[in-house]
Each structure stands twice: as C-alpha cells, then as structure tokens.
C-alpha positions as a Markdown table, in Angstrom:
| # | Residue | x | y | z |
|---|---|---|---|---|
| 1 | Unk | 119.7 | 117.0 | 305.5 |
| 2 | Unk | 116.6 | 116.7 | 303.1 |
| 3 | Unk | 117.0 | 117.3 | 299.3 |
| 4 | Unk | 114.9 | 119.7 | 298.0 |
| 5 | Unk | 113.3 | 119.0 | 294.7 |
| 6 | Unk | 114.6 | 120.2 | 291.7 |
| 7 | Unk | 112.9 | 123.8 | 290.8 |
| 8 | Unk | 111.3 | 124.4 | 287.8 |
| 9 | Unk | 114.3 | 126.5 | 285.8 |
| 10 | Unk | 116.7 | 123.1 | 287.0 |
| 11 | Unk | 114.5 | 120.4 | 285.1 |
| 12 | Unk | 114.4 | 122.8 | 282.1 |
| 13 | Unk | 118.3 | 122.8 | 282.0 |
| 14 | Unk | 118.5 | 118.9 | 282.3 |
| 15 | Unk | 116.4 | 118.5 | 279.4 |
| 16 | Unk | 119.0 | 120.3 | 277.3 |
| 17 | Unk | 122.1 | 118.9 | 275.8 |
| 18 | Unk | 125.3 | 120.9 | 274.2 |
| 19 | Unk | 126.0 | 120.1 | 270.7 |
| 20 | Unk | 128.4 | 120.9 | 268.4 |
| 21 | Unk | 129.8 | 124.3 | 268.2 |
| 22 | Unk | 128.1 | 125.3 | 271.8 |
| 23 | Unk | 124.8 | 125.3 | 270.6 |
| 24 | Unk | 121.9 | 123.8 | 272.9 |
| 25 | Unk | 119.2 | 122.2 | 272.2 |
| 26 | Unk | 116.3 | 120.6 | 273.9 |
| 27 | Unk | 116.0 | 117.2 | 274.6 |
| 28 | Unk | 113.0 | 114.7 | 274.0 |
| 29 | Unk | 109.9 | 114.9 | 277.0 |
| 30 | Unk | 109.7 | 111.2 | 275.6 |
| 31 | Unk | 113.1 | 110.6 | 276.3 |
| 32 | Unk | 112.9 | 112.6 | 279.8 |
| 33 | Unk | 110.5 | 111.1 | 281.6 |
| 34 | Unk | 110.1 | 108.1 | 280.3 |
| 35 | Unk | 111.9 | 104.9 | 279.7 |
| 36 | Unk | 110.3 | 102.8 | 276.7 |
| 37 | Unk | 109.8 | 98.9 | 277.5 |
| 38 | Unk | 107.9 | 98.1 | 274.1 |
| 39 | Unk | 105.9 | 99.2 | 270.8 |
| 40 | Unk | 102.2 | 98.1 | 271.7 |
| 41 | Unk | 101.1 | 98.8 | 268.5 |
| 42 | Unk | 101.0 | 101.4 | 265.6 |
| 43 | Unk | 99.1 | 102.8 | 263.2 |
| 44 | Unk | 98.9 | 105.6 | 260.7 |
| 45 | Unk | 98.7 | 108.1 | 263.2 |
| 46 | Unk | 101.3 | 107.7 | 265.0 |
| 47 | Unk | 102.3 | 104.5 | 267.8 |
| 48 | Unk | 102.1 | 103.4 | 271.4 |
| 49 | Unk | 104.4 | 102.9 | 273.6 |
| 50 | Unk | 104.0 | 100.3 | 276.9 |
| 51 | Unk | 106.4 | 102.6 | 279.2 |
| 52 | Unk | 107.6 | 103.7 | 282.8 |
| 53 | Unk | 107.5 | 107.2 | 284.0 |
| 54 | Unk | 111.2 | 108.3 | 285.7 |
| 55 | Unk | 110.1 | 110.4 | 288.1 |
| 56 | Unk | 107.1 | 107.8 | 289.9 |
| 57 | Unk | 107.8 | 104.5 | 288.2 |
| 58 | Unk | 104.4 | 103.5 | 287.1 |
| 59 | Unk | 103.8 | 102.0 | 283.8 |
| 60 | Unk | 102.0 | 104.2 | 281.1 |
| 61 | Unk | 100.8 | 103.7 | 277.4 |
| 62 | Unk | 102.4 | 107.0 | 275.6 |
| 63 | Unk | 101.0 | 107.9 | 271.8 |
| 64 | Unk | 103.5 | 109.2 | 269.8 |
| 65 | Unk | 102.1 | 111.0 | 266.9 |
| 66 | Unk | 103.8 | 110.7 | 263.3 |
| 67 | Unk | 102.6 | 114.5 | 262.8 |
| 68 | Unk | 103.9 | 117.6 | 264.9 |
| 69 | Unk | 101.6 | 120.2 | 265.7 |
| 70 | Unk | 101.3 | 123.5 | 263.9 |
| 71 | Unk | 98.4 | 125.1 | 265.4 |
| 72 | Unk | 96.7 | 125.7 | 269.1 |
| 73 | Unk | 93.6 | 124.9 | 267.8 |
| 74 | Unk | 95.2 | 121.5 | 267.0 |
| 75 | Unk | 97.4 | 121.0 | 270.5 |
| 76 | Unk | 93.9 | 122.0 | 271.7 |
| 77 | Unk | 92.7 | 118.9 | 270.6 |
| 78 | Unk | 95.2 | 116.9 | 270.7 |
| 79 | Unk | 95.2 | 117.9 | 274.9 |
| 80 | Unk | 91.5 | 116.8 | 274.9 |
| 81 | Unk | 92.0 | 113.3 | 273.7 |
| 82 | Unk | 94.7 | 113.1 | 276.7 |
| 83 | Unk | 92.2 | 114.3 | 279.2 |
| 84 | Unk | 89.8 | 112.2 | 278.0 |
| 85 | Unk | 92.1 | 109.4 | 278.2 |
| 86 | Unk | 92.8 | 110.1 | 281.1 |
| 87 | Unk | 89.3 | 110.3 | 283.0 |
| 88 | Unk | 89.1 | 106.8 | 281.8 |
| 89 | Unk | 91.1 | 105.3 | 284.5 |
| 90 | Unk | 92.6 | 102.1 | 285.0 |
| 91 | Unk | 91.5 | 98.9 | 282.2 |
| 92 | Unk | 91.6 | 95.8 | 283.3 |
C-alpha cells in the first residue's frame, strides 16, 4: 500500500517537542526543513546559510535575520524581499 502524506495537523505536531514539566513548545522551521551545510556569509542583518531542504533535497541559501518580527507591516516586507528573491531564479 501507498503512504499518504502527512496532513497538515501531523507536520504541526512533529515540529513540537516536550520539555520539562509537560510543556510543548515549537520547534525551529530552520531546523525542520532544513539541514545547514555552511555560513555563506553574514552581516549586520542577520546571515546566510548554504542549505538542503528535507522534504525535496535541493540546495537553498536561507537568510536568517538577527531581528524577529514585531509587526505585519514588517513580515510584510520581509515576505516581499523572499518573493523577490525568488522571481530571480537560478545564478550561475
């Protein structure tokens, strides 16, 4: 028989680990989906990281930024700069 993919609710849960005294607590994303190869470089902002995505095995440059964010007009923008990243496509 086929496996069926894990639903939505499931990959939630696997993200989350007990702790002490039963409490749980979410996991990194980071740490979730990816496994880090190596620092490609920081900055003040924040650094990049040369990784490889769990779930499809391709390789990916993730920013990590030093400072969380506190507002949706910030995640906002923050989103934009992935999308715009990401319309970029592949560099040689």
């Amino acid at each position: 028989p086929f496996a069926r993919p894990p639903s939505k609710t499931s990959q939630i849960r696997n993200r989350l680990t007990l702790q002490g005294g039963g409490q749980i607590a979410p996991t990194s994303r980071f740490k979730a989906d990816f496994q880090d190869l190596t620092e490609l470089g920081s900055g003040s902002f924040g650094k990049v990281y040369k990784v490889v995505n769990r779930l499809d095995g391709c390789v990916y440059a993730v920013k990590k930024s030093h400072q969380p964010v506190r507002t949706a007009a910030e995640r906002a923008r923050r989103l934009q700069e992935v999308q715009a990243l990401a319309a970029m496509g592949a560099h040689a």
